[in-house]
N, C-alpha and C positions, 0 to 999 in steps of 0.2 A: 807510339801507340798504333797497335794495327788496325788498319781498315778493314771494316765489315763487308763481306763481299753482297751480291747484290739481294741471292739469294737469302741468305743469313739476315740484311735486316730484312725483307719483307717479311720472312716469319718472326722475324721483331716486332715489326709493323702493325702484323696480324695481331701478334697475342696483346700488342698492348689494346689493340680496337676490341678485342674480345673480355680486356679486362674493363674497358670500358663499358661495353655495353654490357659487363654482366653488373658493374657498380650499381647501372641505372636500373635494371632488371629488378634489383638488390633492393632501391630503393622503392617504384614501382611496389614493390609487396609489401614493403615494410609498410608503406602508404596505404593500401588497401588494407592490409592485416588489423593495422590498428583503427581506420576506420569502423572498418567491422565490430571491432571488442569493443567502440567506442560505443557505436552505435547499439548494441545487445547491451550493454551495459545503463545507458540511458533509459531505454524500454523497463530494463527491470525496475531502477529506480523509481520511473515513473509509475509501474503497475503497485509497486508498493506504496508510494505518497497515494494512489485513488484506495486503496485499501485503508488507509489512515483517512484519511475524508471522509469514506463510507462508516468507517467508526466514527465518528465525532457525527455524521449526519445522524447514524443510531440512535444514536448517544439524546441528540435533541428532539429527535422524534420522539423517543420515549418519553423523555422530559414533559414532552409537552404530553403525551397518552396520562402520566402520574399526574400533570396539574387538572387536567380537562377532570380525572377522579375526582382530585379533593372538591372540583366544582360542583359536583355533583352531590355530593355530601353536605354542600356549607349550601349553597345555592337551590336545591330540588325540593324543597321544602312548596315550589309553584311549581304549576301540573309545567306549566308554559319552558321554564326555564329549566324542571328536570328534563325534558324530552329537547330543549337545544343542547345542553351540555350531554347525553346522554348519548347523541347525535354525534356530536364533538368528539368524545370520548373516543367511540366507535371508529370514524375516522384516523384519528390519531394511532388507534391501535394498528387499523391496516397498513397506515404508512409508517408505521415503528417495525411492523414483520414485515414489508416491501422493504427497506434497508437495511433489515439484517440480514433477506437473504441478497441482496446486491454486497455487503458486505462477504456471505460466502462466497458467491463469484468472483468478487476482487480478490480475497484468498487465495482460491484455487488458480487465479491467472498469473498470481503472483508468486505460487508456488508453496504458499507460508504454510502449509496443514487445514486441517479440518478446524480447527478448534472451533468456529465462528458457530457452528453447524447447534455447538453447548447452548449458546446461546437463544437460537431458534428455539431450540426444543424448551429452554427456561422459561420465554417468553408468551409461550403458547400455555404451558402449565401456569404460570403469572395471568394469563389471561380470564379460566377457568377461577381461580381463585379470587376474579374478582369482581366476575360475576355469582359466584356462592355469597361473597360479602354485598352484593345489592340485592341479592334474593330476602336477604333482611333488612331490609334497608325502609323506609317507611315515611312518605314525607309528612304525610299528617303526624306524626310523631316525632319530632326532632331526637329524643334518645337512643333514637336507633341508629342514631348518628354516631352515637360512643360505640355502639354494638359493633356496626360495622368496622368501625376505624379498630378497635380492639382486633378485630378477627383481619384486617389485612395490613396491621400498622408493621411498616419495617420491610414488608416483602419486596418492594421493588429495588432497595437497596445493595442488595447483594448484586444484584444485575446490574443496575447503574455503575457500581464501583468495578465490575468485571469487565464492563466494557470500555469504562477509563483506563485501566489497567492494559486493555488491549492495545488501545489507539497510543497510548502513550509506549509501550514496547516496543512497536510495529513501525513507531516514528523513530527510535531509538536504533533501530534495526537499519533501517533507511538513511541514517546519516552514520552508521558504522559502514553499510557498503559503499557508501558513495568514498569514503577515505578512502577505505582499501582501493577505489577505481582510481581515483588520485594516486596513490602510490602504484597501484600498475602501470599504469599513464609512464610517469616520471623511469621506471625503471623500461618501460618498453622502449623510451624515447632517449636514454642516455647508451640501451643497449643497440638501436639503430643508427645514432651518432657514432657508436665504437665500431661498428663494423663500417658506415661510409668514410670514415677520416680512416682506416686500414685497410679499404680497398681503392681512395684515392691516393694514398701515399706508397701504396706497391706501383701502381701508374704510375705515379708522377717519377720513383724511383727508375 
C-alpha cells in the first residue's frame, strides 16, 4: 500500500476538518432553522386558541345580555327591579360588543378573515331591536309581556348559533394545524438526521 506523502495527507487532513466543521455548521442551522418554524409555529397556534376563547367569552357574554332581557320581562313588573335588571342588561350588552370586537382583533392577529366583524354589526342591529321591543313594553301591564316577547322571540338565536358555529371551526382549525406542525416537525427532523448520518459517514469514511 503506498504511503501518502506529507503534503497529500495534510490536504487529507484539511478536507476531512472541513467536512467536519461543515457537518456541525450543518447541524448548527438545522438547529436554528427548526427552532425558528417551531417557534412561528406555536405563536400561531396560540393566536388561534385566544381567538377560540374570545368566541366562547362572546358567546357567554351574550348569554348573559339574553338572560338579563328575559329578566326584564318576567321581573320589571317593580319600578325598583325594572331599572336594576335594565341596568344589568345594558352592562351585559357593552361587555357582549367589548368581546366581539376582541374577538375581531384575535382574528385579524391570527390571520383567520374578517368574518367576526358579521357579527358586530348583527349584534348592534339585535341591540336596536330590543330596544323597539321595550319601547312596548309596560310594567303596570303584564300583557305587554306577550307583546314584547312575540316582537323579539327568536332573534338572538341566529347569533348565538353563529358564534358556536365559529368558536367550534376555529377550534377545529387549530387542532388541524397543530398536526400538520407535527408532521412538519417529524419530517424536518428525519430530513436533518439523513443529512447528519451522510455527512458523518463521508468523514468517518
Amino acid at each position: 500500500m503506498p504511503r501518502l506523502s506529507a503534503s497529500s495527507f495534510s490536504r487529507l487532513a484539511a478536507a476531512l476538518c472541513l467536512l467536519v466543521l461543515g457537518a456541525n455548521l450543518y447541524l448548527l442551522f438545522a438547529l436554528k432553522t427548526t427552532h425558528q418554524a417551531a417557534a412561528e409555529h406555536l405563536e400561531r397556534i396560540h393566536q388561534i386558541h385566544q381567538a377560540v376563547a374570545n368566541a366562547r367569552e362572546a358567546q357567554v357574554a351574550f348569554k348573559n345580555q339574553v338572560h338579563e332581557w328575559k329578566n326584564i320581562l318576567l321581573r320589571g313588573q317593580n319600578p325598583e327591579d325594572f331599572a336594576h335588571h335594565q341596568t344589568a342588561f345594558a352592562s351585559a350588552e357593552t361587555d357582549a360588543r367589548a368581546k366581539l370586537h376582541a374577538l375581531t382583533r384575535s382574528f385579524a392577529a391570527a390571520d383567520l378573515g374578517d368574518l367576526p366583524q358579521d357579527f358586530v354589526t348583527a349584534h348592534s342591529n339585535l341591540a336596536e331591536r330590543y330596544r323597539e321591543g321595550l319601547a312596548r313594553y309596560d310594567g303596570k301591564d303584564p300583557g305587554t309581556i306577550f307583546e314584547v316577547d312575540r316582537h323579539i322571540r327568536g332573534i338572538d338565536r341566529n347569533l348565538h348559533d353563529q358564534i358556536d358555529l365559529l368558536a367550534s371551526s376555529t377550534e377545529a382549525r387549530a387542532n388541524d394545524l397543530f398536526h400538520s406542525i407535527k408532521l412538519d416537525a417529524a419530517q424536518r427532523r428525519n430530513f436533518h438526521t439523513f443529512i447528519s448520518w451522510l455527512l458523518s459517514g463521508v468523514t468517518v469514511f
